[in-house]
Every structure is written in C-alpha cells, then in structure tokens.
C-alpha angles and dihedrals in degrees: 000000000000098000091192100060095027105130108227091240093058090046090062094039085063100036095054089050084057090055093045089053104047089048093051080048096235097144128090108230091252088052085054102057076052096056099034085062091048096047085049093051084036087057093043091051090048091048090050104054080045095061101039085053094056099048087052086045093057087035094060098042089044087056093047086052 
C-alpha cells in the first residue's frame, strides 16, 4: 500500500473489507494483529485527508470573502 498516493476513497474501501473480515471472523489471530495495524494506518490516512480538505475548504472561501 503507497500511503502517499492512496486516494481517500480507496483508504476506506480497504479499510471497510477489513472490517468485514474481522467481524465475519475471518482473520487468525496473527493476521489480526496485521490488519489491526493497516486499518490504524488506513484511519490515520482518512483523518488526515479530512482534515487537509477542509483546511483548503475554509482557505478557498476565506480568500472569496
């Protein structure tokens, strides 16, 4: 997983088939130490590009003010 070019759609695609997974308990409990540290990473990610959109959200309407 490239973290850097990762599109925010795709991040919570993955993320939601590890959740699907890990409630149909699909996981071993060594795969899910694995996947519990990707869907962390995959959250982060989510919150991050949020958070950057936003910024450029209130950006752009501060500037049209």
């Amino acid at each position: 997983m490239n973290e850097e070019t990762i599109k925010y759609e795709e991040a919570l695609a993955q993320l939601e088939a590890i959740v699907r997974k890990m409630e149909a308990n699909e996981y071993d409990i060594d795969e899910l130490a694995v996947q519990l540290k990707t869907a962390q990473r995959l959250i982060k990610l989510c919150k991050d590009k949020l958070t950057k959109t936003e910024a450029d959200i209130l950006k752009i309407q501060a500037e049209r003010e």
